[in-house]
C-alpha positions, -999 to +999 in steps of 0.1 A: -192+700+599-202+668+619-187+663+581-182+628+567-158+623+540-159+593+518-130+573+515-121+558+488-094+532+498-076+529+534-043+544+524-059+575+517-046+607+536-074+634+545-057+671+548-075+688+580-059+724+592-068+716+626-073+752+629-099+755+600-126+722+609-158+736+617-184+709+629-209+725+611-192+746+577-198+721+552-229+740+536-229+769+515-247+802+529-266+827+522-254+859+542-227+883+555-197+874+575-197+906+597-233+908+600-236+870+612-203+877+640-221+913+651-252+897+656-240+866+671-217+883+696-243+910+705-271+880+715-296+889+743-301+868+773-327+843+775-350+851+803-366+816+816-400+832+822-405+844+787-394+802+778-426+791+802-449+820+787-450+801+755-474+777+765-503+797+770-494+805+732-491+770+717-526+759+719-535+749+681-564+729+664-536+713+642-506+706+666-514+702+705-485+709+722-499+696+756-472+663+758-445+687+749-453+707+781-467+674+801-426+657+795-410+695+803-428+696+834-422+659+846-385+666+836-384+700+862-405+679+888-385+648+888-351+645+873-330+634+900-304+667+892-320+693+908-324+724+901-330+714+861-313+738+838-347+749+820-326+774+796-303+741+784-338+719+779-351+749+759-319+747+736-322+713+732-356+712+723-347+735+698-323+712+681-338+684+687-369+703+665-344+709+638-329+672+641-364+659+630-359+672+598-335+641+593-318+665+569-277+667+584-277+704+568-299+716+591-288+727+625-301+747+653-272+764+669-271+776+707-254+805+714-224+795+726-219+767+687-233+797+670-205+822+686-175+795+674-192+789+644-191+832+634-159+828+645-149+804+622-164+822+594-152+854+605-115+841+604-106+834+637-088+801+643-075+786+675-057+754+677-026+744+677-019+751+637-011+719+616-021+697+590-033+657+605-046+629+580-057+598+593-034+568+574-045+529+582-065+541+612-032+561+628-036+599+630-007+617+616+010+649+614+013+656+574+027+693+583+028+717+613+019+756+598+051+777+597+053+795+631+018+777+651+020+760+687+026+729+667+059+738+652+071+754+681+066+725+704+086+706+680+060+687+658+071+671+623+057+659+591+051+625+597+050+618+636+027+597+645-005+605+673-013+576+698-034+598+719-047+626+727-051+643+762-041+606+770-070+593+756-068+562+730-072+583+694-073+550+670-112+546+676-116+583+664-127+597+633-101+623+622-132+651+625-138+635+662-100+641+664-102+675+654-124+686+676-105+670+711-074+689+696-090+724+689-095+747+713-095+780+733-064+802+731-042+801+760-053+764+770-036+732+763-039+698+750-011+671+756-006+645+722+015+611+725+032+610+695+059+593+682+087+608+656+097+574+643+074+550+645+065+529+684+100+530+695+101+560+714+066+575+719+061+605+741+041+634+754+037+668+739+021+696+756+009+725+731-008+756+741-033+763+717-032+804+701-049+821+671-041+806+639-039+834+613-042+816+584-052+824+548-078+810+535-063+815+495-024+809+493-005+809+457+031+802+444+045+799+413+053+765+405+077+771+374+080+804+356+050+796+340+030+782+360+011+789+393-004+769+421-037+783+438-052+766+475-086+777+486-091+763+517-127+774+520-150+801+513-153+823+541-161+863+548-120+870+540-121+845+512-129+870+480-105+898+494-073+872+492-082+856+465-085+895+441-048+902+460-039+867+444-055+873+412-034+909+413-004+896+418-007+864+393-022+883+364+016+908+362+035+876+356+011+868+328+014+827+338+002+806+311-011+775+337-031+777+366-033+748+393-060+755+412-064+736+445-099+726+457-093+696+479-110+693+509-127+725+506-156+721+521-176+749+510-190+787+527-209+812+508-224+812+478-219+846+464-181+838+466-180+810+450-197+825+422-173+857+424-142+827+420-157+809+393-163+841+376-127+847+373-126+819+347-162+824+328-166+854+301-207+849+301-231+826+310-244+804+340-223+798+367-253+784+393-285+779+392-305+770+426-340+757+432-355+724+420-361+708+386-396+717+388-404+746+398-383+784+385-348+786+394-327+817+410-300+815+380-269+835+388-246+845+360-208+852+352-201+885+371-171+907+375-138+912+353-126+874+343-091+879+348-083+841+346-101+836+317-078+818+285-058+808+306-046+768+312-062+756+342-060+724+363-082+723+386-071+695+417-101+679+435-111+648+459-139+634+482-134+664+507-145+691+476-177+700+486-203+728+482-193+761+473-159+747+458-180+719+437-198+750+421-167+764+411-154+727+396-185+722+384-188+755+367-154+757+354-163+718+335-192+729+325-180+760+303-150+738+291-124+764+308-105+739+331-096+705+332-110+684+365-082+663+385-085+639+412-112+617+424-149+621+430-162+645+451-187+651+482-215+657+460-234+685+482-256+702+461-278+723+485-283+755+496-287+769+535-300+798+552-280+810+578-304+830+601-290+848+639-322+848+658-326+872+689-306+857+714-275+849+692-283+812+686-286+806+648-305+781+625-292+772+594-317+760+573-316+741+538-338+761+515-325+748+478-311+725+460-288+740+428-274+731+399-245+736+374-246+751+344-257+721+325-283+719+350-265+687+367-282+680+404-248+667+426-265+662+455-252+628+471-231+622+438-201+646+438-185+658+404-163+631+382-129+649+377-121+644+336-089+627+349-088+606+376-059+598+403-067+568+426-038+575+451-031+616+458-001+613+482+024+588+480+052+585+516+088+599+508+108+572+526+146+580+541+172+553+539+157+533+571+125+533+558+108+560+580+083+582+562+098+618+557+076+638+536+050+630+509+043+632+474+016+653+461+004+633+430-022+657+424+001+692+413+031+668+398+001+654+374-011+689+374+022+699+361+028+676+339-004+682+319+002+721+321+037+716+306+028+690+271 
């Protein structure tokens, strides 16, 4: 979460809530929400001397830990920035353990990443509350959320960021982007943009707040048909998405567009709880290896969605938890697959608070659809595929007002035949 997305051609524009990136959420988890942010927040502090006691306990016939101890100590003695933070060196030993896995799933978390990162998955946002893609190496502003900083300090679809905090943002990756833009509640972050192209480019301050945004949001599309967005899995995730399924199921629609782009992923048991919704019986993950016996997990709860029409919209940013759910929902013929290839993250983590609210998450499986399919580093092939999923809405100059989302009007016009 840090995340790379493939791209597939230059022109294509990434969807980011700049309130939603987590550098570390693209995974799927096993755990509780609550129980991950009580821990987390209730961390003890890290007392130096228990740190230095470990090394009368590290002496081992297999692993001599005696040039661990011999660099720590010529590190205190000598560094030039005295006093050395011993506390900082133990956290980044710590990760730089984990780091040896060469595994980019695998993170050691101090407390203070760990804290943002229950955060996150608790549902607290703070930025500045709007959708940037990154178009021909230009950041852009695809859509400022309804009432964020972002609107407020007068933001619009399609202005253009030059730089951020007045630093150059063209060398950036939109992630690296992200993550100068987020921040603290109450604190701000000043963007050079531009409303209409390089002619008149200036500075915007926006104080960053709480973004209270949902991660599932539905509409109906036509009087028969409905557009789903899951943005993610998180702990809030399966309680929206029921209130949706309530409220869809009265109109009885007879499509379903269901929106998985750039998901990145979040727990596992949710995504099988979505996926569900659509599958009467059978598999809808199985996790493990090829070899050796598998934790299956079938089709659970009432399958409200199931019979009915479904499109389900997907691109390189679909990963983990919502490439179970498109996987799932190909597998058991119940949904049609839109879009372009995605992430292809088939592994499993363990996401484990240790004592003094740092966290490690761990990959501990691989899984599998239900045709036993292993995505890992190969993504999902969508039955039909769109090579370009936003085309620019141009006014009479020529200056980009909105865009087209190719995915729902192909969406549509598949539900409708």
């Amino acid at each position: 979460m840090n995340t790379e997305l493939m791209q597939s051609n230059k022109n294509r524009i990434w969807l980011v809530i700049i309130s939603l990136v987590i550098s570390f959420v693209i995974g799927m988890f096993i755990g509780s929400a609550s129980n991950i942010y009580d821990k987390v927040i209730g961390g003890e502090k890290v007392e130096i001397s228990e740190i230095i006691d470990l090394y009368s306990k590290t002496r081992s016939e297999k692993v001599s830990f005696d040039q661990f101890w011999e660099v720590w100590n010529k590190i205190v003695e000598k560094h030039v920035g005295q006093p050395v933070d011993e506390v900082a060196l133990f956290y980044g030993a710590l990760e730089g353990l984990v780091s040896g896995l060469d595994d980019p799933y695998s993170v050691y978390m101090p407390p203070t990443d760990a804290e943002a990162f229950a955060r996150d998955l608790a549902g607290e946002f703070q930025g500045i509350g709007a959708e940037v893609g990154l178009r021909d190496g230009l950041l852009i502003i695809v859509s400022p959320l309804q009432g964020s900083p972002a609107g407020a300090a007068g933001l619009k679809a399609g202005d253009k960021i030059f730089a951020i905090d007045g630093v150059d943002s063209s060398p950036l990756t939109l992630e690296e982007a992200v993550l100068k833009i987020r921040g603290e509640k109450g604190t701000p972050v000043v963007l050079t943009i531009s409303h209409d192209g390089y002619d008149q480019i200036e500075d915007i301050t926006i104080i960053r707040d709480i973004i209270n945004v949902p991660t599932v949001y539905w509409e109906r599309k036509t009087d028969t048909v409905v557009y789903m967005r899951i943005n993610y899995f998180n702990g809030t995730t399966w309680d929206e998405f029921d209130k949706a399924v309530r409220e869809i199921i009265t109109d009885r629609p007879t499509g379903i567009i269901l929106d998985l782009r750039s998901n990145p992923g979040g727990y596992l048991e949710t995504s099988i709880d979505v996926a569900s919704e659509w599958v009467e019986s059978g598999v809808i993950v199985s996790e493990g290896n090829l070899i050796e016996e598998k934790n299956i997990y079938q089709s659970r709860g009432r399958h409200r969605l199931a019979g009915i029409k479904t499109i389900v919209l997907v691109d390189e940013g679909t990963a983990s938890g919502s490439e179970i759910v498109a996987g799932a929902l190909q597998d058991h013929d119940v949904a049609t697959i839109v879009g372009a290839q995605t992430f292809g993250k088939g592994s499993v983590q363990d996401l484990e608070v240790l004592p003094d609210g740092s966290a490690l998450k761990l990959t501990i499986a691989k899984w599998f659809t239900p045709d036993n399919r292993g995505i890992d580093g190969e993504g999902i092939a969508p039955d039909v595929i769109i090579e370009e999923m936003f085309t620019e809405i141009l006014d009479d100059v020529g200056d980009v007002v909105d865009y087209n989302d190719v995915g729902i009007l192909r969406a549509l016009e598949m539900l409708n035949k």
